[in-house]
N, C-alpha and C positions, 0 to 999 in steps of 0.2 A: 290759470289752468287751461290747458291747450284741450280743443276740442271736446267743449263741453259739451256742447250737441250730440256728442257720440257717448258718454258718460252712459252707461247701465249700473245694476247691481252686480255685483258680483260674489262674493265673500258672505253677506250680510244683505237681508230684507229689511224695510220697515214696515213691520205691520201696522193696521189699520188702528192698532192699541198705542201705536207709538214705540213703539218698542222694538228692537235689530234681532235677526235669528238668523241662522245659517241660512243658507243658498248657495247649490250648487258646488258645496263642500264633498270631498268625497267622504266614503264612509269610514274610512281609518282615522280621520280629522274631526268629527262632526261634534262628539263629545266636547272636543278643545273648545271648539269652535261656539260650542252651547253653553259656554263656562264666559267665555272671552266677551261674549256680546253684552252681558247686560250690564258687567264689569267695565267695557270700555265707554259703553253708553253712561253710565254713571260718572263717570270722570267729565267726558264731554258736559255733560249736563250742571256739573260742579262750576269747568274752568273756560269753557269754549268763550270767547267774546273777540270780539271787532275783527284784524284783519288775521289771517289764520295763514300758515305754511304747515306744510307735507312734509318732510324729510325724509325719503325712503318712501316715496308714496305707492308705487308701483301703479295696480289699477285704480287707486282713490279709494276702498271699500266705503271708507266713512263719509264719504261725498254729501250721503243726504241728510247728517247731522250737520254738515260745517255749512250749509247754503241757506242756513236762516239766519248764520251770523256772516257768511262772506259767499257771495253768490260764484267768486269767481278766485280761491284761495291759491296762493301761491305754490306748486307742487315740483319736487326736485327728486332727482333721481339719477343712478348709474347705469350703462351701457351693459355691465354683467349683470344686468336683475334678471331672473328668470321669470318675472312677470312684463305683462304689457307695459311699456313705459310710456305710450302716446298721448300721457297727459300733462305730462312733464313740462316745465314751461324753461328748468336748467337739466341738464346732464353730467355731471361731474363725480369723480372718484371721490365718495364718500367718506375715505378711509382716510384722506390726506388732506393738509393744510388746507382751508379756503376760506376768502374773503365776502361774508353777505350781500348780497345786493339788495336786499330788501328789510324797510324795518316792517315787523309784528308786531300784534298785539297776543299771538298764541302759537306756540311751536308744538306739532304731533309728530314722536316719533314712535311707530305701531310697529313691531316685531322686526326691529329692526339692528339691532344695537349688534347681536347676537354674531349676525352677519358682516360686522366689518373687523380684521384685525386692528386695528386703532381705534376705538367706537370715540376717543378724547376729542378729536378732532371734530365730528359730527359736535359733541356734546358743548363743545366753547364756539364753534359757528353759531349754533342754534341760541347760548346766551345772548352774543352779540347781537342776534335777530331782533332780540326783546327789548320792547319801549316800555317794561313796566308789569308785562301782565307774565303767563304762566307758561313752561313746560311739562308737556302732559307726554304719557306713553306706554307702552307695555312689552313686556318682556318675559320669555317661556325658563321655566328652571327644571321643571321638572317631563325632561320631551325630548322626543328622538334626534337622530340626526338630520337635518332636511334641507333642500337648496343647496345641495354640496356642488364644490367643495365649500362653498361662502359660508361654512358657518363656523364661529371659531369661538364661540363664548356663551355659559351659561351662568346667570348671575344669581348672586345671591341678595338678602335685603341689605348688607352691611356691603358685601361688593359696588351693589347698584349707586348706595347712597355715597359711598368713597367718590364714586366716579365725579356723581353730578355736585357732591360739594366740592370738591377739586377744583372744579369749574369757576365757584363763586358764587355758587346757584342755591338758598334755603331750599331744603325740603319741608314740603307742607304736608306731604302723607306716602307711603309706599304701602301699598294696601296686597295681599296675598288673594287670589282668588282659586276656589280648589281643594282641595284636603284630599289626603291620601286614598279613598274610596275612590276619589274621582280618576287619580294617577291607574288604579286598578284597573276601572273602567277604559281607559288611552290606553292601556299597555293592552289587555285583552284583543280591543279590535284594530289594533297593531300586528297582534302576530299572525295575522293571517296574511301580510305585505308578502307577495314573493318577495324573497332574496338571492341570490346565487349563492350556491355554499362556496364557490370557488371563489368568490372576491376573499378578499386579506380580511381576514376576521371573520369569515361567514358572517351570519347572521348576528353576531356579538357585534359584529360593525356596527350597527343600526341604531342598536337599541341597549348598549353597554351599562354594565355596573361602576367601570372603570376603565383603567388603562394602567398598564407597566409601559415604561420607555427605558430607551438608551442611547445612550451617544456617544460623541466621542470631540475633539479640538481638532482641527485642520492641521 
């Protein structure tokens, strides 16, 4: 991990209880964001052990869980992330073919899958990483559009599990964090996002029920 020395919070706190909470989150996110933390903190807590990689890391959020097991975890990333990437130790297009350089003992892929048209490719790099222990990670189903245009997938529990057995990969649990109430709650202090009504879709862009298409053969 490149410049750890500069390494902050960003995304998530850890309180003085042990426990991650929003920070710095804006207010149209904060709900997600209050849902995601003790969800991912429980995973970590389940599977985190020995040498740890980032896959999509962006600013590191989870930095100050992985540094009681890897002071100095391996973090990778792409050039189009609309986050800071100066912690990144690779840079490479996430979306397409690549060869590890590193083996693990624990692969995190945190909101990130959503974001690459190929997410397969990420997903059999990240087996290869592994000397044995566990891929961990999380992924939004029910939530807006965000980081466009990179976002191009919303998964289901039977989609998610296709992918990752595909791989070769046992699943050991895909856990839902959330319920409908809560979707209530994100959609609420969503609508107050300005939108331009003049973009393609107005406002239905954003925050869709659906979509009809068409096409056509060259």
């Amino acid at each position: 991990m490149k410049n750890i020395d500069k390494w902050r919070e960003t995304k998530w706190h850890l309180n003085k209880n042990g426990q991650i909470e929003p920070l710095g989150v804006n207010y149209f996110s904060e709900h997600v964001a209050s849902l995601q933390a003790p969800a991912y903190k429980l995973l970590c807590d389940r599977y985190l052990a020995g040498r740890i990689a980032d896959l999509g890391c962006g600013e590191v959020p989870l930095y100050m869980l992985y540094r009681e097991y890897d002071e100095n975890p391996f973090c990778v990333d792409w050039d189009e992330s609309q986050h800071d990437t100066g912690h990144a130790d690779l840079r490479i297009d996430l979306s397409k073919p690549w060869s590890p350089v590193e083996e693990v003992d624990t692969v995190c892929l945190w909101d990130v899958l959503e974001h690459l048209p190929n997410p397969r490719h990420l997903i059999w790099a990240a087996r290869d990483m592994l000397k044995g222990g566990y891929l961990i990670g999380g992924v939004p189903f029910l939530y807006w559009l965000h980081e466009e245009p990179a976002d191009y997938a919303r998964y289901t529990e039977h989609g998610l599990r296709y992918l990752l057995e595909e791989a070769g990969l046992h699943v050991d649990e895909i856990t839902p964090y959330g319920f409908g109430d809560d979707v209530l709650i994100d959609v609420c202090q969503k609508l107050g996002v300005p939108c331009p009504t003049e973009s393609a879709g107005g406002r239905a862009a954003k925050l869709p029920i659906g979509y009809t298409f068409a096409c056509h053969a060259n």
